[in-house]
Each structure stands twice: as structure tokens, then as C-alpha cells.
N, C-alpha and C positions, 0 to 999 in steps of 0.2 A: 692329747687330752689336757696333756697341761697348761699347754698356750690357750686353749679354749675356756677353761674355769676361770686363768687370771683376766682372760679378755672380760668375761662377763662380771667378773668381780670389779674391776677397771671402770666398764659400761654405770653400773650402777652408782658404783660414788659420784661418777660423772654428772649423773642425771641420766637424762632421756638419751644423749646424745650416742651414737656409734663412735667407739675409737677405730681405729683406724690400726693396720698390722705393724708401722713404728711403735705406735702408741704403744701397743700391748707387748711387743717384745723390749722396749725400753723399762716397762714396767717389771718385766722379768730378769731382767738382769741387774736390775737397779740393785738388790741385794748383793749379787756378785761384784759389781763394782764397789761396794763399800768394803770387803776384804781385800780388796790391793792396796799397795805402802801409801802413805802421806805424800811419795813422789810423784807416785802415779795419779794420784787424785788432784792434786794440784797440774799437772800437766794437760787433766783434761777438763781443766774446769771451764774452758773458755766453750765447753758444747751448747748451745743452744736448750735448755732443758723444757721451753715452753711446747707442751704438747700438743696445742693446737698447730693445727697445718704442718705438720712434719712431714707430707709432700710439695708445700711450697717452698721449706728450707729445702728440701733434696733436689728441685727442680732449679733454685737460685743459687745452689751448688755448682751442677753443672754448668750452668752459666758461668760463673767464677771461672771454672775452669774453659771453658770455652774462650773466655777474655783471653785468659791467659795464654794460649797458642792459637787462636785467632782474631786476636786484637786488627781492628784496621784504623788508620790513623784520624780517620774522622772522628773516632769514638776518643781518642785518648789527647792528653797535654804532655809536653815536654816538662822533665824535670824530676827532681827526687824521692817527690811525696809521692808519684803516681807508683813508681819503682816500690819505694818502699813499703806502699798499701798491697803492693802483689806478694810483697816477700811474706806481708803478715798472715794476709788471705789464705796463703796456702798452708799452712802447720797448721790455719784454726781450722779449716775447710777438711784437714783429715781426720782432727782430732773428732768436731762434729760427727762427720760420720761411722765413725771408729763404733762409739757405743750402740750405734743403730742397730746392729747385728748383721741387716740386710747387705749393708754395702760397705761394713767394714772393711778398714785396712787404704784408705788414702795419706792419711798425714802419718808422722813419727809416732805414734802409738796406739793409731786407730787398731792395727793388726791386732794387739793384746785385748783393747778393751773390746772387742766384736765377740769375739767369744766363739763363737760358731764358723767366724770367716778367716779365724787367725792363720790359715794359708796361704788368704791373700793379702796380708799385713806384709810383707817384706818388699811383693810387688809395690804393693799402696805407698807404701814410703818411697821409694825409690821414685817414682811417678812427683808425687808431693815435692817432693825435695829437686827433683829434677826440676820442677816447673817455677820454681821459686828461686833458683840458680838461671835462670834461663832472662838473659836481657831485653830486655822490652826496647828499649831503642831502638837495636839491632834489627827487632822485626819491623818496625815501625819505619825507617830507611828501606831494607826490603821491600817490603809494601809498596812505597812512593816508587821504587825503581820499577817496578816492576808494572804500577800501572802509568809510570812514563814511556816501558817499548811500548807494552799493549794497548792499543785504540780501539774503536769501535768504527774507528772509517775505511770502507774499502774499497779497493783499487784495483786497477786489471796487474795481475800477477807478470814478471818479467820470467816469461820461460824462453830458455835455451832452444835457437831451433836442433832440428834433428838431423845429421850430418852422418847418420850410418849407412850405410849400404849392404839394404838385406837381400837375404835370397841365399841361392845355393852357388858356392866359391868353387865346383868342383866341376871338371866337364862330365855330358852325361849324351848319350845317343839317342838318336831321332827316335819320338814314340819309345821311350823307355817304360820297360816291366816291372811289376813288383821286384822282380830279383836282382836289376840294376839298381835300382834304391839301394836295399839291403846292399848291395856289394859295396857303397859306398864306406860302411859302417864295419861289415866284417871281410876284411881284404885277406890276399895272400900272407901277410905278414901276421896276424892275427891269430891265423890259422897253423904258421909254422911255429908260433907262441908256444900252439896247444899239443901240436908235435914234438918239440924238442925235449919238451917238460915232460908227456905222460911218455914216450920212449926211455928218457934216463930213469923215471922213479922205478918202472916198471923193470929193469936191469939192474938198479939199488936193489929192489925188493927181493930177485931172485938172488942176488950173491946174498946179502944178509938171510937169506933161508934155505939153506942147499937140501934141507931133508922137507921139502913136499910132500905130501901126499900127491899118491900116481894119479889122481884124479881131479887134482888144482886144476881151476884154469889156467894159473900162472906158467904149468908147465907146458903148458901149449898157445903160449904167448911168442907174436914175431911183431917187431915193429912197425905202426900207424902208419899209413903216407896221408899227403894234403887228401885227396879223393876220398877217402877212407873217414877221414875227420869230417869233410865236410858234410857226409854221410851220417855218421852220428850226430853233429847237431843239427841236422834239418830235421830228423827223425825225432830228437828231445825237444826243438821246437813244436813239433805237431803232438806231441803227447801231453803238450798245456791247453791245447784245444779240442785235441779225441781222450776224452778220463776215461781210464782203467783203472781198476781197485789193485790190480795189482800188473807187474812189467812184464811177466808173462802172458797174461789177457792180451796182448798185443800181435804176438807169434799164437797164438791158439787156433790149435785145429776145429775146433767144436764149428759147426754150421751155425751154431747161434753165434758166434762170440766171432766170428773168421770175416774177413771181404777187406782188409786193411791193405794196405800196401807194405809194411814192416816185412813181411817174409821175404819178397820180392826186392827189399834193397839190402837189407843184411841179418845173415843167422842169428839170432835171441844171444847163444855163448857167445858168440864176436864183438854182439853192441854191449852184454853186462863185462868182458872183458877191460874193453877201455872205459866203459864206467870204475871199473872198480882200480884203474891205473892213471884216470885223470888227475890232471896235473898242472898248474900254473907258475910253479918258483922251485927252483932245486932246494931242496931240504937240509943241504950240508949247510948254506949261509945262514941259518935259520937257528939262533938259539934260544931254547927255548927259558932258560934260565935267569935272562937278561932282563933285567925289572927297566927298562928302557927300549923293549924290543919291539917293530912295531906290530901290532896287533892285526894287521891286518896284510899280513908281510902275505900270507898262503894264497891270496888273489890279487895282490899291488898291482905285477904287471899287467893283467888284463884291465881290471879295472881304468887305472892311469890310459891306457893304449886306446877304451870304448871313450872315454871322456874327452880323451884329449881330439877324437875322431870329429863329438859332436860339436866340438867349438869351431874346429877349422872347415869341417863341410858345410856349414850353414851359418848364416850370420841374420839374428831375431830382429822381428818389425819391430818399433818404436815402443811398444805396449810389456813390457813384462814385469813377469811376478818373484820374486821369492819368498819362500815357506819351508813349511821342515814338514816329511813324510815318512811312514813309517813300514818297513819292511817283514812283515808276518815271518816273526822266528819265536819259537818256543821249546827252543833247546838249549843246552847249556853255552854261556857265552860273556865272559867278561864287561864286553858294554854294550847286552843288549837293555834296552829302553821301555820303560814303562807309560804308557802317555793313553789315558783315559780317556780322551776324546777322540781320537782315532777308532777306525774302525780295526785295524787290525790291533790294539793294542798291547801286546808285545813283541818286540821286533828288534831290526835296528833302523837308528836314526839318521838319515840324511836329508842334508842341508842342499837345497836344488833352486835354479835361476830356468823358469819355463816361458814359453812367449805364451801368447793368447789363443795361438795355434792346441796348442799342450805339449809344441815341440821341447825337450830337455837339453839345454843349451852347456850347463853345467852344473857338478855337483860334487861331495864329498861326504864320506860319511864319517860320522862321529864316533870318536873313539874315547870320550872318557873325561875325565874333568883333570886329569894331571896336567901339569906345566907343558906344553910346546906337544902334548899330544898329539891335535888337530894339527899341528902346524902355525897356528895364530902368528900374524906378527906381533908380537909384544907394544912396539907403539902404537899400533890400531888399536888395542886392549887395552893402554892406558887412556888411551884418548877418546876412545866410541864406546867403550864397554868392551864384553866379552860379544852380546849382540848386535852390536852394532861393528864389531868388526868386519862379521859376518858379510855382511855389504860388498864392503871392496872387494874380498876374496873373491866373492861369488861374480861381481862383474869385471873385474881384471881391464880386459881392451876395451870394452863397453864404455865407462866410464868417459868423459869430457865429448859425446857425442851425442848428448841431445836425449837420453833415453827418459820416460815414463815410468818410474819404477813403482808398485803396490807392494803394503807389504800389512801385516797385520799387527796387533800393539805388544809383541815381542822386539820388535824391531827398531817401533819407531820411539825418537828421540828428538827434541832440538838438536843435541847435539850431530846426530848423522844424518839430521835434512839439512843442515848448514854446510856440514863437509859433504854431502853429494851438490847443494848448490855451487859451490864452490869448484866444484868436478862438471857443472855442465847439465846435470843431471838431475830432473823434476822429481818429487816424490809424493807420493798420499799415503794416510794409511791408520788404523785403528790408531787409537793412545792410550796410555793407564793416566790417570788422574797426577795418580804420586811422580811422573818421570815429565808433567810438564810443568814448569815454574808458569804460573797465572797469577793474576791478583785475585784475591777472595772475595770483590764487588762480582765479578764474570763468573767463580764458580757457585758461592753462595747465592748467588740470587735468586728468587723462586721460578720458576719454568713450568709451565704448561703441558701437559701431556701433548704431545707432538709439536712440537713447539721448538728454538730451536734459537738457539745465539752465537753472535761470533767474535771473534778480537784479531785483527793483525799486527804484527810484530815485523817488521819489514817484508821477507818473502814469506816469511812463515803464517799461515793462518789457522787457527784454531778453532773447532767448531763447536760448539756444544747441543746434543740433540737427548730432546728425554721421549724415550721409545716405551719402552716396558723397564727397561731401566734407565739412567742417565751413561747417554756414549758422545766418548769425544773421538773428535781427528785433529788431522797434522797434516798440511798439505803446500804444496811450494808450485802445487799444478792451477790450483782455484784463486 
């Protein structure tokens, strides 16, 4: 109510004319500002006070600043006066807006005289003051460099041929079954894994508990053989594809619920015994105490043993992707992952190398943002980033053989489409704006709804396409 009486009170001195919501909140604070010291008054005296068009100062504001970190060298002159008009520009450009109310707090006092915005006075200066520190040469060099790589002329791409030899590295029998596959993947050795481990826990577990109840299953525990294992997991294989509500539904007599094959390969107490005794890593090397331990120590062996399977049985066509997937977990868990746009959205995170097949070639899962967690090498991560290390890891032998690699704009970087061309190694793939150095003639320029621009940079080409929003790429393929 009270910005509305001043506005009308405002209106009429005026004449006929509308003020405008600077206008009127300028008018309301105008009193306030006359009770702050002699210092303050003189600091902000350089404000603009003429109240016609105080949206065409606030609009040649932002231009100011716009000059100011996106200066390009066609607009500017070498020398001191240019430097020194930006130093002034900016403390008046704050002060200006300071008593506005609306968008108080750019220069060194705006935050105070705003009144209403004095929260964002501390930002505002820093921003001010930052921009005013900030060397205009510097960008203006820049600038020149940068549209000395980039041209607008383009040329057939020098891709690597492809020197892999895909297919399956493993022998295999005439007219092979689904279960010859599979056998490739889960072998005798795999198997005597799952042996060696749930027989010891399940001997730990009884000595650590000599007073059972007579009615454990523990006490009628003898230990697993291969036969016996392999039994139980084909049987937990088929219960991802026949759902029960519950693991008894499965052995159930009822006529409704019964016609399974479960009873007829083993007793319900026998399969939840080795459930409840399964086991992948002896528990004595395992401390749990250890703020260096590794996190993922209770399934390493198997894990390391399935992966290490899919690299050496198979070797991926020309075409592959990596991306991060998300493993559906919703129980307690140190690094499981939050990621929004996944469908399982909480889980954990692994970092996976697939062909075009969907075969999974390699993979590792994420454990956490500590030091040497993952594994990282440390020079890949000073040199590609943290995501961009990610790369090498994932293609290991692959690398200097001619591969295709896709990836999306986590990934991609000049920096690690240069280090895979450099490896042999073609790349495409989304880009973020802020992770490619461009000149600001190729990103500022107006662009057409589907429409669509490009620049190369020797192998690198850069694309620019405005869809529904503006999307760029990065490609050493095109």
C-alpha cells in the first residue's frame, strides 16, 4: 500500500505520465538515503538520478557489464584509456544500481544503499570489483587465439583406421546352447569362488556360536560342493524371471501357487541355508575399522573375476559407448548414488564401456569422492580431469586400435578428444558450453531454430545446433 500512494503521489507531480517501479521505489527511499553519513552520500553520488528511462540505464548497465567479460576485439582499442574507462565503469555501474532497490548490491556500496537487496550487497561488490580487476588485454589476446584455431572451413576428418579384432577369443562347440555361452562367463573357478568362501563363513559362524538353538538351520549345515552351487544359482537366476512375493511361494504346495520345478532340484531349507551362508571374501582380512578399507572388499573377488571374464572372452566391434548406470539400491550404504534422471534413482554408480551390441565389455563401480578410492591414476586426473580420466580406464587394450568412441557431455572435453586422438582413437559426443574454449563470434551469434553452425580446430569439430534449446558437440569422427 505504501509503494502504491507514493507511486500515485509520484504520477501526479509528474503530470499525466506513468512512473515506472524504479521510479517509484527511488522516490521511496530517496528519504532514506538522505540519513546516511556525508561518506556515503558522496560515494554514491555518481548514481544516475534522472528518472526518465531508468530501464534504459538498467539495460546499458548490463551491457557495461556484458563489455566487460565478453569484450571481443573488433569492439575494443589497445591501450590505457580503454582499461581505465572499465575500471571507472564498474564502481559507478554499482553504485548506480545500489539505490534502485530492485537490483541492488553490484558496486561497493550498492548492497547498503538498496535497502531491501542489502543481502545481495556483498555478492554485488565482489562481482563489481572482480570485474574491474579483471584485464582487458588479456581477454582480448584470448579472443584473437582462439579464433586463430577455430575456422569455419571444413575438411574430411583424418580418422584412425580400425585395427581390432572383434568376436569371441574363446573356443566354443559345434551348434553351441545357451549354457555353452553362459559357461563361458561362469566357469569351474567361479564357482569354487562361491565354495570356498560360503563353506569357511558358515564353519566361522558355527564356532563363534556354539549355543544354537536345536532348531538353526545352522546346526544342520554340511558343506556345498560345485553341483550343489551350481544348483542354487541357476535356481536364483530363474527367480529374476518367475516373481514370487515371497521365497517360499516357490516350494509351495497349494495347486494354485505349485507346477515349478524348485522342489524337484532342491529342498526350500537347503537353498535358504546357503543363502543365508553365501559368501565371496573371508571376513578375518576385512577391517572393518579401517578409514582406508576398501568398500567394496565383501564382493571384490567375484566382481574383478565376472569382469575380468568379459574383456578376455570377447573383444567389441569398432562402435562403442561409455556412460554411468545406476544400480537400484535403497538401503543403507556409504556410496550409494543419487542421480535424478535415471530411472532407478537410487542405487550405486557404475562407470561401464558397452558395444552397440549392449554387450558389457568393462566396468567399475564407484565408491566415493575420496583420494585413490576408485583407483584413478592421479596423472590421468591432473591431466583429463576426474571425467575424463574415466576414458583410459574404461578402454585399457582398446586404446591405439582405431575405436569409435560416444560418450555424452560428462565426458567430453578437448582435452580427452586430443589425448584419445593421439591414442588412435575417434571420439563424438554432447559438450557443456563452459568445458569448450570457442570464440564468442561462433557462440554469440544468433541462430535460427534448427539451424545449426560449425568451427574446426584441427581434428576437433565443434558444432553448434539450437533445437529447443542450444546444443553443442565435439567430434574427431566428422
Amino acid at each position: 500500500m505504501y509503494v502504491y500512494g507514493k507511486s500515485k503521489m509520484a504520477a501526479s507531480s509528474h503530470g499525466s505520465r506513468r512512473m515506472t517501479i524504479e521510479e517509484a521505489l527511488d522516490e521511496i527511499f530517496t528519504d532514506r538515503d538522505s540519513e546516511f553519513s556525508d561518506e556515503e552520500s558522496e560515494d554514491g553520488s555518481d548514481y544516475n538520478g534522472d528518472s526518465s528511462g531508468s530501464e534504459e540505464n538498467d539495460e546499458s548497465d548490463e551491457e557495461v557489464e556484458s563489455f566487460e567479460e565478453h569484450e571481443s576485439p573488433s569492439t575494443t582499442s589497445a591501450g590505457e584509456d580503454s582499461e581505465s574507462e572499465e575500471e571507472d565503469a564498474a564502481p559507478n555501474r554499482g553504485q548506480g544500481r545500489g539505490r534502485g532497490g530492485r537490483r541492488g548490491g553490484k558496486g561497493d556500496h550498492g548492497g547498503g544503499q538498496g535497502g531491501r537487496n542489502a543481502a545481495r550487497g556483498g555478492c554485488g561488490r565482489e562481482r563489481g570489483a572482480h570485474g574491474a580487476r579483471q584485464p582487458h588485454g588479456q581477454q582480448v589476446v584470448q579472443q584473437a587465439a582462439l579464433e586463430t584455431q577455430w575456422i569455419s572451413v571444413d575438411r574430411e576428418p583424418n580418422i584412425p583406421p580400425f585395427t581390432g579384432t572383434p568376436g569371441i577369443k574363446v573356443p566354443l562347440p559345434n551348434n553351441p546352447s545357451t549354457g555353452d555361452f553362459l559357461n563361458l562367463f561362469l566357469t569351474d573357478e567361479f564357482f569354487d569362488i562361491l565354495i570356498e568362501q560360503t563353506n569357511l563363513y558358515a564353519t566361522q559362524y558355527k564356532r563363534n556360536n556354539p549355543n544354537l538353538p536345536p532348531h538353526s538351520r545352522a546346526n544342520e549345515w554340511f558343506d556345498t560342493t560345485r553341483a550343489e552351487m551350481k544348483q542354487f544359482v541357476a535356481l536364483s537366476l530363474l527367480m529374476g524371471i518367475v516373481r514370487e512375493p515371497e521365497i517360499a511361494h516357490y516350494w509351495s504346495t497349494n495347486p494354485l501357487l505349485k507346477g515349478s520345478i524348485f522342489n524337484s532340484v532342491m529342498p526350500q531349507n537347503r537353498f535358504q541355508s546357503i543363502l543365508q551362508f553365501l559368501h565371496f571374501a573371508d571376513n578375518r582380512q576385512f577391517d572393518p575399522n579401517d578409514p582406508d578399507r576398501d568398500r567394496l572388499y565383501k564382493v571384490r573377488p567375484v566382481v574383478e573375476y565376472l569382469v575380468n571374464k568379459f574383456r578376455t572372452v570377447y573383444v567389441p566391434e569398432d562402435h562403442i559407448s561409455i556412460d554411468k548406470e545406476l544400480l537400484l539400491w535403497k538401503g543403507h550404504l556409504a556410496f550409494k548414488q543419487y542421480i535424478a534422471m535415471k530411472r532407478a534413482r537410487f542405487g550405486i554408480k557404475l562407470f561401464s564401456l558397452c558395444e552397440t551390441s549392449g554387450y558389457l565389455w568393462n566396468s567399475f563401480v564407484y565408491l566415493g569422492k575420496e583420494p585413490n578410492r576408485n583407483g584413478d591414476d592421479p596423472d590421468l586426473v591432473r591431466r583429463l580431469g576426474k571425467s575424463g580420466a574415466v576414458i583410459p580406464r574404461q578402454m585399457g587394450t582398446l586404446l591405439n586400435k582405431g575405436y569409435r568412441l560416444y560418450v555424452n557431455s560428462w565426458y567430453t572435453s578437448q582435452v580427452s578428444f586430443n589425448y584419445l586422438h593421439e591414442h588412435n582413437t575417434a571420439a563424438y559426443g554432447t559438450a557443456r558450453k563452459n568445458r569448450i574454449k570457442l570464440p564468442r563470434e561462433f557462440t554469440d551469434a544468433p541462430l535460427a531454430k534448427v539451424e545449426h553452425s560449425f568451427q574446426r580446430n584441427g581434428e576437433l569439430l565443434a558444432v553448434r545446433l539450437h533445437d529447443k534449446k542450444e546444443i553443442y558437440f565435439l567430434s574427431t569422427i566428422h
